[in-house]
SEKOL-423752 format. One record per residue: z, y, x of N, C-alpha, C, O in turn; residue in one letter. Coordinates in pm, whole numbers, plus 50000, padded with zeros to 5 digits. Each point is the difference from the previous one (the first is absolute). Example, Ala and Ser with C-alpha at 12.3 -4.5 7.8 and 13.67 -1.06 7.14 Angstrom:
BEGIN
{site {50780,49431,51319},{50000,50119,49911},{50000,50120,50090},{50066,49998,50104},"A"}
{site {49862,50107,49861},{50006,50119,50082},{50073,50109,49923},{50017,50111,50051},"S"}
% end
This chain:
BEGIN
{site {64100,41285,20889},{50121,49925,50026},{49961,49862,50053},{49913,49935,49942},"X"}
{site {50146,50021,50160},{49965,49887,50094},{50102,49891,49867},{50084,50042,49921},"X"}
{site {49882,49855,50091},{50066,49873,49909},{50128,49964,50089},{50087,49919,49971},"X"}
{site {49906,50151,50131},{50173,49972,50047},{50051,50056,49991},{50114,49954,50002},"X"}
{site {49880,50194,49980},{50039,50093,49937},{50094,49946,49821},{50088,50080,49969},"X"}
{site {49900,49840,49966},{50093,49942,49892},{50109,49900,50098},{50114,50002,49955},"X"}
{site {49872,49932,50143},{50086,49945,50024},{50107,50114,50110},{50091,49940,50057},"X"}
{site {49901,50166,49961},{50076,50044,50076},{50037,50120,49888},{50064,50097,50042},"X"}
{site {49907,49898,49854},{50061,50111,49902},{50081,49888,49911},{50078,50031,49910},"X"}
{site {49891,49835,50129},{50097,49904,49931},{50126,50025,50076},{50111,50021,49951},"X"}
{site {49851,49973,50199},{50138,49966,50074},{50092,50148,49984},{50121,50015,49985},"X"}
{site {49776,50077,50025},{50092,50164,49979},{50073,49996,49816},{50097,50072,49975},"X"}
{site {49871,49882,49968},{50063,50036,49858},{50131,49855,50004},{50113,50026,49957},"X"}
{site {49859,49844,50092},{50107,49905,49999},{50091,50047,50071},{50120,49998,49974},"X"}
{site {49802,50066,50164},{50118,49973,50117},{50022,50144,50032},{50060,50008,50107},"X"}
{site {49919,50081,49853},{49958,50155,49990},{50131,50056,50069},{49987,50082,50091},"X"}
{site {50163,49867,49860},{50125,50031,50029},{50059,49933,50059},{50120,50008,49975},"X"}
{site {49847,49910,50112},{50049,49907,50101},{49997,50040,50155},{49931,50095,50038},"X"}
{site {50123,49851,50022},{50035,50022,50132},{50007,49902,50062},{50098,49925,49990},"X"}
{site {49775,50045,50109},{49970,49884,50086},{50022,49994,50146},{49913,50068,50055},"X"}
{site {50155,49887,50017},{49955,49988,50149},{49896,49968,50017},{49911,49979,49917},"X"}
{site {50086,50009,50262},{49861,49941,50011},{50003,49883,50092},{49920,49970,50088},"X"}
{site {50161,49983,49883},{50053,49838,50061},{49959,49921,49847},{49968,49881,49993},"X"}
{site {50043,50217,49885},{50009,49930,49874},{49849,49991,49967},{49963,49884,49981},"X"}
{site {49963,50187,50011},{49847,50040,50030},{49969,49891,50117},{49982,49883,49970},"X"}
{site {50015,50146,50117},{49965,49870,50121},{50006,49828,49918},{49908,49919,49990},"X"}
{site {50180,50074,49980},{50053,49852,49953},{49856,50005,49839},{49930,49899,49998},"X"}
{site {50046,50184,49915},{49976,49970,49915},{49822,50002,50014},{49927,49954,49912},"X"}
{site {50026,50105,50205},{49886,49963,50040},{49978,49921,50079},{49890,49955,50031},"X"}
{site {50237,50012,50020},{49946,49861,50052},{49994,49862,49968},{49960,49896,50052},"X"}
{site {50134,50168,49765},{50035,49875,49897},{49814,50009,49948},{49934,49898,50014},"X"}
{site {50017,50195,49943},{49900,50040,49944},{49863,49881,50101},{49945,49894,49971},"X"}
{site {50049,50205,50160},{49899,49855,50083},{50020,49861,49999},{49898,49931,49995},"X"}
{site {50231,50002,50009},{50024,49914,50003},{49942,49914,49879},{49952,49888,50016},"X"}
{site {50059,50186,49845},{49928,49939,49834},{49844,50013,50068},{49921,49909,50027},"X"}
{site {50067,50210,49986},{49825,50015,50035},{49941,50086,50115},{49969,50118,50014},"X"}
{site {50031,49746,50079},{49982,50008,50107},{49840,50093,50008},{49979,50079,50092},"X"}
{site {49939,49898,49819},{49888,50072,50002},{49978,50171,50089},{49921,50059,50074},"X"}
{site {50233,49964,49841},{50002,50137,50040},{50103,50085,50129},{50055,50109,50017},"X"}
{site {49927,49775,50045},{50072,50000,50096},{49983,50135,50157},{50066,50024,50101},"X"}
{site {49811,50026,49840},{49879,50132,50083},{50070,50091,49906},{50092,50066,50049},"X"}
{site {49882,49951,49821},{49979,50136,49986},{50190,50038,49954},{50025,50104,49939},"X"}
{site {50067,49817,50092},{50126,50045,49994},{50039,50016,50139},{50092,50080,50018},"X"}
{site {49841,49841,50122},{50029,50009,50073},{49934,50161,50017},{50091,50075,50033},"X"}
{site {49820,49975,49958},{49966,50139,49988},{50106,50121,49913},{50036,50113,50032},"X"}
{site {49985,49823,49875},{50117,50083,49932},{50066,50007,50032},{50060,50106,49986},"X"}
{site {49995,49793,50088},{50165,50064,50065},{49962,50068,50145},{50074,50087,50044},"X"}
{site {49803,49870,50034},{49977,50089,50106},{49997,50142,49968},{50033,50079,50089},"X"}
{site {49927,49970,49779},{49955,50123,49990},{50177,50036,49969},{50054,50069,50087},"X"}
{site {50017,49893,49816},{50125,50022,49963},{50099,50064,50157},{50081,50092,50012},"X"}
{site {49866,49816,50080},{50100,50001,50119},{49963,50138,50087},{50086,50061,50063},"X"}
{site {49782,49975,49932},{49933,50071,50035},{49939,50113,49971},{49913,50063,50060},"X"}
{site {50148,49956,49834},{50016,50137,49870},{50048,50126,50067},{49927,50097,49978},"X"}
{site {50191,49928,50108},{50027,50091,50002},{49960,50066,50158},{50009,50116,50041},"X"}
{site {49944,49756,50027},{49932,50088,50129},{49916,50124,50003},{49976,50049,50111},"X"}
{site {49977,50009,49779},{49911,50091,49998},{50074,50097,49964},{49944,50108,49979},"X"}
{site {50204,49881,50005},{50049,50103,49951},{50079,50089,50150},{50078,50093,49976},"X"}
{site {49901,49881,50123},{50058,50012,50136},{49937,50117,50038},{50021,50048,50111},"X"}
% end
C-alpha cells in the first residue's frame, strides 16, 4: 500500500456519497496549489491524466 493510498481511502469513506462536478474539483485544486505551491507538477499531472482518462477508451 502506497502512503497515499490512506489519503484517498480518507476522501472515499468522507466523501464516498457525494457528487462533485468538475468545475468543483478544478477550483479545489487550484485552492490546493495556491496553499502549496510546491506541488504545483504533480497535480498539474493529475488533472492531465483525469482529462485524459478516457481517450483510450475510443
Amino acid at each position: 500500500m502506497y502512503f497515499t493510498d490512506r489519503g484517498i481511502e480518507e476522501l472515499e469513506t468522507r466523501r464516498g456519497d457525494e457528487e462533485v462536478s468538475f468545475a468543483w474539483l478544478a477550483d479545489r485544486l487550484r485552492a490546493f496549489v495556491d496553499l502549496n505551491p510546491d506541488f504545483e507538477t504533480p497535480i498539474e499531472r493529475l488533472a492531465t491524466f483525469l482529462a485524459r482518462d478516457d481517450e483510450d477508451d475510443e
